[in-house]
Steps between C-alpha positions, in 0.01 A plus 500: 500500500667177634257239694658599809444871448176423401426300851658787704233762319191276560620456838573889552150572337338247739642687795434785366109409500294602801277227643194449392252743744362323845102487423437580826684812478280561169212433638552711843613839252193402341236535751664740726714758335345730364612736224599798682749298733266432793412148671080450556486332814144260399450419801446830646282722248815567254664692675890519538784513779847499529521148593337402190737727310781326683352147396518630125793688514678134620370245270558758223870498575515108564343460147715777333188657444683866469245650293219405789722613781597836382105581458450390849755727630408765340146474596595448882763819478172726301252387764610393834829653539525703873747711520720306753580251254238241627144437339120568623376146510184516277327623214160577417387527137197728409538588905598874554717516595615167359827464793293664843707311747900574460618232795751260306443136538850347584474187310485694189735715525742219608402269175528790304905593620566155431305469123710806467835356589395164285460707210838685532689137483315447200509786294738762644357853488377703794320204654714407808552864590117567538519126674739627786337838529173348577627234732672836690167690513367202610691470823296759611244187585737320740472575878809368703374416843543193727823420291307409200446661165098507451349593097213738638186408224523868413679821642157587689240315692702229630640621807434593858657533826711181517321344206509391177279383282651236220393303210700190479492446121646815432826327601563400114853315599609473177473869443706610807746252395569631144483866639725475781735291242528743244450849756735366765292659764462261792110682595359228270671152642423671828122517391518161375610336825223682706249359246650155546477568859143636528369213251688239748318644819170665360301106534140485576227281569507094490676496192745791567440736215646839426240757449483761261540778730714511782530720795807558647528625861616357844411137302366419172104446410249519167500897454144613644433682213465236264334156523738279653521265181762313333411579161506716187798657633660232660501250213795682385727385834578185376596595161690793602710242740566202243622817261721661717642167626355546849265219485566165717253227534418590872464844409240431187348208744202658621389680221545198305271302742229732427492494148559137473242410748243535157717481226351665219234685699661658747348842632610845374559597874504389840422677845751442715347587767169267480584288211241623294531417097425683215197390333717562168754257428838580354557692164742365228762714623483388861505140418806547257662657811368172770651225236816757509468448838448151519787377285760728678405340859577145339849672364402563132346712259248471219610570174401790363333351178253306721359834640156561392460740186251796546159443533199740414419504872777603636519906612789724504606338859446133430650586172840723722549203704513207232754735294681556836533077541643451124743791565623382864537157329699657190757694742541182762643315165736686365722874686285762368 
């Protein structure tokens, strides 16, 4: 072989090499998935959900993890599969019966469709079919009213007369982007610009937070139901907006403000109502997502290398939200 054919098959063989495999990515699989295909959520008694499933499902295909993904599929299709194409929200083990509450929870369905669609770019197969057929049964969850396109939580509990009751994280931008992309169904840009909308107008208390449950009637206000908190749920606003390339300083402004008021010790929730603080400050996850936030309201990004690596502390929602930061970071870089 000549010295330049030799070159050319090093080179090819170097290409040819996958990258080495994100540690993080490792060390998530590790703790959380177990070996019949199912996510423990740690923080809540090991149980599992279809958001959780969703989480997996995504950083499996973002780390060409196909092996990983195909378990979680499976597992989600064997156990919490409804017969509308959607999926009952959580799962119980040793409970009996282990899935005792069929609602679906939006948000997982949603990442889900779009893990699903992610994987079909990357290996072909049946992937982006079951994608687009979930993102169909999935419009099922979107009420038309007021000329706006509103993501119910779930297909029951959420409504009344005139009313709506939303949660503003499950607007997952990037996801409605990619799925109205590749579907070409309009429902999903539609949804997006009511979330944009709703997270633009639903402002409360002295530092004009969104809460994590809205209520939607003749004006907006924190849902009754829930404690009127930016918080758990919430935390996922900003990221969801710097990912799907809605974000603009004066839009990230106030929640920024908040969290930078104690950097580094910033509560895990607010009341925007009263102001009240959570005793608890925030978890590795949540702080990944305020220096996310921080950097994009002075027009940049951290690089992804800087973000923390797993600690031992961290639960299967600190742990969601820190892999969520190092993928949002990976897309904004490069067209997935």
């Amino acid at each position: 072989m000549t010295a330049t054919g030799a070159a050319i098959a090093a080179l090819a063989a170097a290409c040819a090499r996958k990258a080495p495999p994100d540690p993080r990515w490792l060390a998530y699989k590790t703790r959380f998935l177990l070996p019949e295909g199912r996510i423990a959520d740690t923080g809540n008694g090991g149980i599992s959900h279809s958001e959780g499933q969703g989480y997996g499902m995504l950083f499996a295909a973002a780390h060409d993890d196909r092996a990983a993904f195909d378990a979680l599929w499976a597992w989600t299709q064997a156990n919490l599969a409804r017969a509308d194409g959607l999926h009952a929200w959580r799962y119980v083990p040793g409970a009996n019966p282990p899935v005792a509450d069929h609602n679906n929870a939006s948000d997982g369905d949603l990442l889900m469709a779009w893990a699903l669609l992610r994987a079909g770019k990357r290996w072909g197969g049946d992937y982006t079919k079951a994608g687009q057929a979930l993102a169909a049964a999935l419009k099922a969850a979107v009420v038309n009213a007021d000329a706006r396109a509103y993501l119910l939580p779930g297909l029951s509990g959420f409504t009344a007369e005139n009313s709506r009751v939303v949660n503003l994280s499950y607007w997952i931008f990037p996801a409605l982007n990619e799925i109205g992309r590749i579907t070409g169904d309009e429902t999903w840009h539609r949804v997006a610009e009511t979330g944009v909308i709703l997270i633009d107008q639903a402002r409360f208390g002295a530092q004009a937070l969104p809460p994590d449950w809205l209520e939607t009637a003749t004006g907006l206000a924190p849902a009754g139901k829930f404690p009127p908190r930016f918080g758990y749920d919430a935390v996922r606003v900003p990221l969801n907006l710097i990912w799907g390339g809605f974000a603009t300083p004066a839009r990230l402004a106030g929640i920024n403000g908040a969290w930078s008021a104690t950097p580094g010790s910033a509560p895990a929730w607010i009341d925007v109502v009263t102001g009240e603080t959570s005793p608890e400050k925030q978890s590795l996850g949540m702080q990944s997502v305020a220096r996310l936030t921080a950097d994009a309201v002075q027009g940049q990004l951290p690089a992804a290398d800087t973000l923390p690596a797993l600690d031992a502390a961290a639960d299967h929602y600190s742990a969601s939200l820190l892999m969520q930061v190092a993928l949002c970071l990976s897309d904004l870089s490069r067209a997935y």
